[in-house]
N, C-alpha and C positions, 0 to 999 in steps of 0.2 A: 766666774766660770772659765775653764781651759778647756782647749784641745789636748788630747791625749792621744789619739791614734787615727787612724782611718785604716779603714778593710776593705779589702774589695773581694767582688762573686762575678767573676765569669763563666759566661756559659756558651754553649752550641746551639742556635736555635734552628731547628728544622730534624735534631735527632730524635730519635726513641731513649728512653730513659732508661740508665744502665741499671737500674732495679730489677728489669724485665730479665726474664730468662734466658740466656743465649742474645740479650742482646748489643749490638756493639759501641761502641763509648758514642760515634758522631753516622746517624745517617740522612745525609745531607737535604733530601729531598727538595724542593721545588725551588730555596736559598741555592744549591750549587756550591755548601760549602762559604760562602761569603756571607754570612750574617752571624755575629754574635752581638751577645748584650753585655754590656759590663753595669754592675750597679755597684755604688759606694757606702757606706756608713764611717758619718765621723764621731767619734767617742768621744766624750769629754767627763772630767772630773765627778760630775754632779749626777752621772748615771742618764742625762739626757743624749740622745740620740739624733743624727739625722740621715737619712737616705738621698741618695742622687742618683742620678745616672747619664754616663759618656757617650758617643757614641765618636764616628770619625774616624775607625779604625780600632774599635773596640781594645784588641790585643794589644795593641800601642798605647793607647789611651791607657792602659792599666799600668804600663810603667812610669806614663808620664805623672800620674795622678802619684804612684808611690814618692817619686821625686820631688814635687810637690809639699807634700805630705813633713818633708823636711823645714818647709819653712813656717808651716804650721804650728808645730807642736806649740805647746804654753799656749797659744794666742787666745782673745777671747773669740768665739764664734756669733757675735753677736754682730762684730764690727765686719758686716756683712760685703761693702763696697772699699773697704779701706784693705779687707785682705784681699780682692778680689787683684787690685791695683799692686798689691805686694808679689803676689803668683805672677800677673803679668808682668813687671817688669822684672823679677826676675826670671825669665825665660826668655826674654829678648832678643839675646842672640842667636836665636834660633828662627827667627822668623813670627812673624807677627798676625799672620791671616790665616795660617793653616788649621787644618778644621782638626787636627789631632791635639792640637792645645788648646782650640775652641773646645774641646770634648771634653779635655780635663776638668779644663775651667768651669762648663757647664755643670758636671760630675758635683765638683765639691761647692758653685755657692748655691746648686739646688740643694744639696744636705745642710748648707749653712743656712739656707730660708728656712727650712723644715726645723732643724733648732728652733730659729727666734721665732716660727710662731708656738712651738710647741712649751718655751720658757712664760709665751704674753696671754697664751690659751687665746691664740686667734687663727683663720686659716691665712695662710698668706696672700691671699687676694686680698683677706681685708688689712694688712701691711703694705700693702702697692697700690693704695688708694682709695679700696672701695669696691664694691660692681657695677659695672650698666646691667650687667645681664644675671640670671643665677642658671642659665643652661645655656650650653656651649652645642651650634649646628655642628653637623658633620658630614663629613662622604664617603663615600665608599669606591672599591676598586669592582667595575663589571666587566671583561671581555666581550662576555656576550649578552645576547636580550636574556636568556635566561639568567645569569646571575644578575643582571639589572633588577628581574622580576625579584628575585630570592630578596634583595636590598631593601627595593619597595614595599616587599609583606612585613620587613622588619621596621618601618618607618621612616627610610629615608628618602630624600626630597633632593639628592646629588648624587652622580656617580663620574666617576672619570674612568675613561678609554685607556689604559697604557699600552705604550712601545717599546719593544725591545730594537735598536733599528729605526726604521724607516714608520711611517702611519700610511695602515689601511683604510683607506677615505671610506669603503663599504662598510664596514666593518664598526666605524664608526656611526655610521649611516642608517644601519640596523638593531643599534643601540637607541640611539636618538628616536629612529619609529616604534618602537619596543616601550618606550617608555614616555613617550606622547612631549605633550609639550609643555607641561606643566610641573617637568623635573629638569633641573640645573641638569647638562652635560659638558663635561673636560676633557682635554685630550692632554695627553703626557707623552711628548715624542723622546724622551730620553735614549740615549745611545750607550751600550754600542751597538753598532759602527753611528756617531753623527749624520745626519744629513749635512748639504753644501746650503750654505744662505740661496741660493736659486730654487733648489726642491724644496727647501723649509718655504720658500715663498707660494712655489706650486700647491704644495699641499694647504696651507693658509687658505691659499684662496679658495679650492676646492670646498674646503669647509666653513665657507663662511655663510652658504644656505643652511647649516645647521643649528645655527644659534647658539652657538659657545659661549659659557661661561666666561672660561679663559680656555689658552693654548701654550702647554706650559714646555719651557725647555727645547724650544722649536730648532737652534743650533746650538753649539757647543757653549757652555759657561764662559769660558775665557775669550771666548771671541765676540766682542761688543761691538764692534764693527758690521759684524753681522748683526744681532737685534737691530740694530740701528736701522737696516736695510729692511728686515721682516717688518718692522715695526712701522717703516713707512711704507712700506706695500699692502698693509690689509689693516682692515678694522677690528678685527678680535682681540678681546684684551689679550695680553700677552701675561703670566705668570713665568716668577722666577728667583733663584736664593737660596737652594738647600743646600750646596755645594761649598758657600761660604763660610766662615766666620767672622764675629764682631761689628759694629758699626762702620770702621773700616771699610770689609772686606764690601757689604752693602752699600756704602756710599754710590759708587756708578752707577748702579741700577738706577736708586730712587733721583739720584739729583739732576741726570739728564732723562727720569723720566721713561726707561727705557722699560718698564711691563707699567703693568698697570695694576698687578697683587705682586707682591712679596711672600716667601717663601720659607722664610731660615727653618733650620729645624732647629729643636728645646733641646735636643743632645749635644750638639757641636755647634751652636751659635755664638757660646760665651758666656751665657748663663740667661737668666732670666732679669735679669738687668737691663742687658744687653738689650735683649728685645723689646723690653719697653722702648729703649730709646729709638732703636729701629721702628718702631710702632710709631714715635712722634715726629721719626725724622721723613717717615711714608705720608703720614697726615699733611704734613706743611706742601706734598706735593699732589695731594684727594687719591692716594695708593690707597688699598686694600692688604691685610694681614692673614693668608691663610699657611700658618704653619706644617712644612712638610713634616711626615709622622711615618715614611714607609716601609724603614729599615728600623725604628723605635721601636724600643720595650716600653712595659705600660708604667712606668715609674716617670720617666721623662711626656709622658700620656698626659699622667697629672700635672705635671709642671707645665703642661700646654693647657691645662683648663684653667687654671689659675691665672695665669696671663692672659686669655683670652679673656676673661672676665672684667679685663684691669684697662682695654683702652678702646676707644672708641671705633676703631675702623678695622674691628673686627671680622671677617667674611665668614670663614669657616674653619672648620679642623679635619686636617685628613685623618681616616682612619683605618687598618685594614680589618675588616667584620671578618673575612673569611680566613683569619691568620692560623698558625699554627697551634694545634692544641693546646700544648703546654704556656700558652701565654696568660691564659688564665689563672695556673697554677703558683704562679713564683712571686705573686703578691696576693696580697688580702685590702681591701675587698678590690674586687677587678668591678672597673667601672661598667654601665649598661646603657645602652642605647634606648630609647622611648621618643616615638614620634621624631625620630632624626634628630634627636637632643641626648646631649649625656649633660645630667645633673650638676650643678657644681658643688664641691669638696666642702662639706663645712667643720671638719672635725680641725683642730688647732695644726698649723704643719701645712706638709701638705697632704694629707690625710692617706696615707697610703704606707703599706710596708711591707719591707719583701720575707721570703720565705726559705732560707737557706739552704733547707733538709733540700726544699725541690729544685731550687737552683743549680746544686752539687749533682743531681742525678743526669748533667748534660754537661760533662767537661767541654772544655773548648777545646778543639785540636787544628784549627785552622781559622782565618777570616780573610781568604781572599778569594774571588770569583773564578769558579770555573766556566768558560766563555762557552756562550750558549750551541746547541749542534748548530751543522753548517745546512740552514736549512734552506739558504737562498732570500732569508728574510731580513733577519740578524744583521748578517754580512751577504755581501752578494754573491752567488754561487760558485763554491770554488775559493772562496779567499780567506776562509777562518782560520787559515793556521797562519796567514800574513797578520791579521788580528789586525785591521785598520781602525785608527780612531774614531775617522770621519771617513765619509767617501761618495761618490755620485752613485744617486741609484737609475740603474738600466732600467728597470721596467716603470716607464715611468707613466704608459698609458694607464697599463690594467690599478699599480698597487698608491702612485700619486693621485692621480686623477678619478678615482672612483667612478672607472667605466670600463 
């Protein structure tokens, strides 16, 4: 068996479908213009097929993967970690952690699993060892007690808080009583604008009457220095990871220890390899594995259940229930939640496949963030057109302190 080609289907996620009458190629809604999805199919000789998907800068990711794609041809797609090693070092000099050749990489050896189970008629979990589990927990994204409620009528047993900015302690606070004590609660302080390791401590502590799961993303990725400081000032686990690629890039997190879940996400980590080993190298330190899923299409979804199935220090899978319509459209079958569990894959592959007619109905025309209004929340009032990465927040009674 050979490789013959690879294709790729970019899209715009958050448009209306230019099928519609009068309507326009990309409209942005609640994304802002920054999210699209790229998915892959590698072709080979023998009419077997595989699907992946990149993520990491989507529109990037698709020339890297064309690139790529050069040192492929003829090769068998079977030699699943031998070519993975082949892509890698050729691209070397480009840099080795970044999440745009993690994305590639992730792209083509999820299509290259999806081959080899589909040549052995096995799902790929049971090619990574086997299961602990045959249903994969989930969470969901709630703002408020009402969408918490909406989550819980659909069976789940977790929900995370996100931030754009700074964390509303109340806000969080009204979640948490919303949905009593008997369901996991997260916070996701992601920026922009960062908080300063002092306010990520303030707010920590604040919220540490509320029983957190974890507390994810509390200061900026790149600055360890800071977890380091969060991390000895308050008891919440700390979650962390989506930001990275490969073993590598996770190494500091897990080896000093510094959250207490891992995070990579299945589009831009490096592939599904990758994460296993991440998954063992979390184990040797009693880490926890909940794969980020916020900005993922549901192809790279699959490649998170499959994994998830495959190692022991599983937690959870993020996922967003309340995403954009067309999410369900651009593969077959789209997975389903029951009792806060999505099923695991049993068809050979990784049991999922996309749908190009619908893919094509959302070209892509952009993937970079339009920064949120200046609503004094985001950024502090008055500085959105400075567009700070991190910054101190002024109100620190009312929106730190939950008082």
């Amino acid at each position: 068996m050979k490789i013959t080609g690879i294709d790729t289907f970019l899209m715009q996620v958050g448009a209306r479908p230019t099928s519609e009458p009068g309507a326009k190629a990309a409209v942005y809604s609640d994304f802002r213009g920054g999210r699209n999805w790229l998915f892959i199919r590698i072709l080979t000789d023998e009419g077997v097929y595989g699907v992946g998907e990149g993520s990491g800068w989507p529109r990037v990711v698709e020339t890297a993967v064309k690139d790529y794609a050069t040192l492929l041809i003829g090769e068998d797609p079977r030699d699943v970690d031998r070519l993975w090693y082949k892509l890698f070092n050729g691209s070397m000099g480009h840099g080795q952690l970044g999440t745009v050749g993690g994305g590639a990489l992730s792209a083509i050896e999820m299509a290259l699993w999806d081959i080899k189970g589909k040549v052995l008629g096995q799902p790929v979990w049971n090619l990574l060892g086997g299961a602990f589990r045959t249903r994969i927990p989930v969470y969901g994204h709630a703002k408020t007690p009402k969408q918490a409620h909406e989550l819980m009528a659909l069976g789940y047993k977790a929900v995370k808080v996100s931030f754009t900015g700074a964390v509303d302690v109340d806000k969080v606070a009204a979640v948490r009583d919303a949905v009593g004590p008997d369901v996991d609660v997260m916070v996701d302080a992601h920026g922009p604008s960062w908080m300063t390791p002092a306010d990520a401590i303030r707010v920590a502590r604040a919220l540490e009457p509320l029983d957190l799961l974890f507390f994810e993303d509390p200061v900026a990725p790149e600055n360890l220095d800071a977890f380091r400081r969060v991390r000895d000032a308050t008891d919440i686990p700390l979650a962390a990871g989506e930001r990275v690629a490969t073993i590598w890039g996770l190494r500091p997190l897990i080896e000093e220890e510094l959250v207490d879940v891992v995070q990579p996400d299945t589009g831009r980590a490096g592939g599904i390899t990758q994460m296993r080993k991440m998954a063992a190298m979390a184990e040797a330190h009693w880490i926890m594995m909940a794969p980020h899923s916020g900005s993922l299409g549901p192809v790279a979804e699959y490649a998170a259940l499959h994994l998830m199935a495959t190692i022991p220090n599983a937690l959870m899978l993020e996922r967003l229930e309340m995403d954009w319509p067309g999410r369900g459209t651009v593969i077959t079958p789209a997975p389903e939640v029951v009792d806060g569990h999505i099923a695991l894959p049993t068809a050979p592959g990784l049991g999922v496949d996309i749908v190009p007619a619908e893919i094509a109905k959302y070209p892509s025309e952009r993937n970079v963030l339009e920064l949120p209004a200046d609503d004094g929340w985001a950024f502090e009032t008055g500085t959105r057109d400075e567009a700070p990465y991190a910054q101190m927040r002024l109100k620190r009674r009312l929106k730190l302190r939950g008082r």
